[in-house]
C-alpha positions as CSV (number, residue, x, y, z in Angstrom):
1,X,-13.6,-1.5,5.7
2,X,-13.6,1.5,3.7
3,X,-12.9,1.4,-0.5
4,X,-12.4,4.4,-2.3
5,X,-15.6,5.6,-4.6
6,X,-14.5,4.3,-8.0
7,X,-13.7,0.8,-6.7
8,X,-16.8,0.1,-4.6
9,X,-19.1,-1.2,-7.6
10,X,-15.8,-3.6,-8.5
11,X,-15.6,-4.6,-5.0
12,X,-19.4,-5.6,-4.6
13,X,-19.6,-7.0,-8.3
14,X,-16.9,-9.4,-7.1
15,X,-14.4,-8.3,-9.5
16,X,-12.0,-7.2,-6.8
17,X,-11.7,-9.5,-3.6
18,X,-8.1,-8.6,-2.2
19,X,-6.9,-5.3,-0.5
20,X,-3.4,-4.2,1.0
21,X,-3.4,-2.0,3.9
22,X,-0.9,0.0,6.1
23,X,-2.3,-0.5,9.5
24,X,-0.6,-0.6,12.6
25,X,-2.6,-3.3,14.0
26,X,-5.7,-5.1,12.4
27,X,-9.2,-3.4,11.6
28,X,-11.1,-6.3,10.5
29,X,-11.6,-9.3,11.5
30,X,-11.7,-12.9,9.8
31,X,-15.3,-13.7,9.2
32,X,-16.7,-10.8,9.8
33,X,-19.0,-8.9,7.5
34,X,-18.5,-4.2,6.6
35,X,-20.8,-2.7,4.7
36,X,-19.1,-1.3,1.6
37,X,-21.6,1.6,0.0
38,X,-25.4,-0.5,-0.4
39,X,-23.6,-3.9,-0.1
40,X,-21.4,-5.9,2.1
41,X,-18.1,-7.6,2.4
42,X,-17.1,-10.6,4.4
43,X,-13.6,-10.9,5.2
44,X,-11.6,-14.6,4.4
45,X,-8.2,-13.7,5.4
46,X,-5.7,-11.6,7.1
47,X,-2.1,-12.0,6.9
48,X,0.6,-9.6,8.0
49,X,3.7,-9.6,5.5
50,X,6.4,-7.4,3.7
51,X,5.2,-5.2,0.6
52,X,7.4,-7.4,-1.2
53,X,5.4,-10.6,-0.9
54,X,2.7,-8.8,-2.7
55,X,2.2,-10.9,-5.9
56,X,1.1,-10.0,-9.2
57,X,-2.1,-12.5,-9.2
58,X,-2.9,-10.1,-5.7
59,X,-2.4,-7.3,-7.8
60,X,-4.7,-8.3,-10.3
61,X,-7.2,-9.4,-7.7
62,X,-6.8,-5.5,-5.7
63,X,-8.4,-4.5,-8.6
64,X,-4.9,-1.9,-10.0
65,X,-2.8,-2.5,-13.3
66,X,1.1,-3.4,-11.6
67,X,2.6,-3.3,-8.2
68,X,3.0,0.4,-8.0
69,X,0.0,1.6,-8.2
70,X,-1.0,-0.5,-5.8
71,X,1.7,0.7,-3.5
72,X,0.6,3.8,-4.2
73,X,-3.4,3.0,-3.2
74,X,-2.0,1.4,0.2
75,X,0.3,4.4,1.1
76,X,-2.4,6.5,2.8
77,X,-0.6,6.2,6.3
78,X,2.9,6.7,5.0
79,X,5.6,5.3,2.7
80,X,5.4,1.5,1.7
81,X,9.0,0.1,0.8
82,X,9.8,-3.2,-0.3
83,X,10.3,-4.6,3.7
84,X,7.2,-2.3,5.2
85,X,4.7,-4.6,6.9
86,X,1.2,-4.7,5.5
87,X,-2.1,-6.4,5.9
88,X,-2.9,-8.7,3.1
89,X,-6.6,-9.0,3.3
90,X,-9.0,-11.5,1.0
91,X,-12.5,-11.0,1.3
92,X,-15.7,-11.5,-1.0
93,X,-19.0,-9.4,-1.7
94,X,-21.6,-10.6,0.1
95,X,-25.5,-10.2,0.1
96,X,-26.6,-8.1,2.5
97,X,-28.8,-9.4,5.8
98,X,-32.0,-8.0,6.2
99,X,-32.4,-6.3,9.4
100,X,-35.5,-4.9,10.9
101,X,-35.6,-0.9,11.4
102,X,-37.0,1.1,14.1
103,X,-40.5,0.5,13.6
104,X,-39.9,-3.8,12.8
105,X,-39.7,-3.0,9.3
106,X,-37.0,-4.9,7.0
107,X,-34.8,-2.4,5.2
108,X,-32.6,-4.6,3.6
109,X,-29.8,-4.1,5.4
């Protein structure tokens, strides 16, 4: 899962653990773990649901100041109205597994 440069440091200190995406079908998947710049993510939930279901405690938690701006964020793939479908995503930062490198090294993957 990709997050835009100036919110990645939010995303991995914790501070932002809820994104809104216009997708046509799903890109994650519960449980699983993306690396987000030197850290990682794991992924809670997904929920498909109208823009308009967006709350302002999700806004808060998508890291943006009101409703718009998040609209805004999330309309990379076109237009996001009131009744557009979106995926509602909750995840947290996670520490990242160790995994051994070419030559059995740990790089701290």
């Amino acid at each position: 899962m990709e997050f835009s440069r100036e919110l990645r440091n939010d995303v991995l200190a914790g501070d932002i653990t809820l994104s809104v995406r216009l997708w046509k079908r799903p890109r994650v998947k519960e449980g699983a773990r993306y690396r987000v710049g030197l850290g990682e993510i794991e992924v809670d939930a997904i929920e498909l649901l109208p823009f308009a279901a967006i709350t302002r405690e999700d806004v808060r938690r998508a890291g943006e100041p009101d409703r718009e701006r998040l609209r805004h964020r999330a309309a990379h793939a076109g237009p996001i109205h009131e009744d557009t479908l979106v995926y509602r995503i909750e995840f947290h930062a996670v520490a990242p597994v160790a995994r051994p490198g070419p030559s059995g090294e740990v790089d701290g993957r």
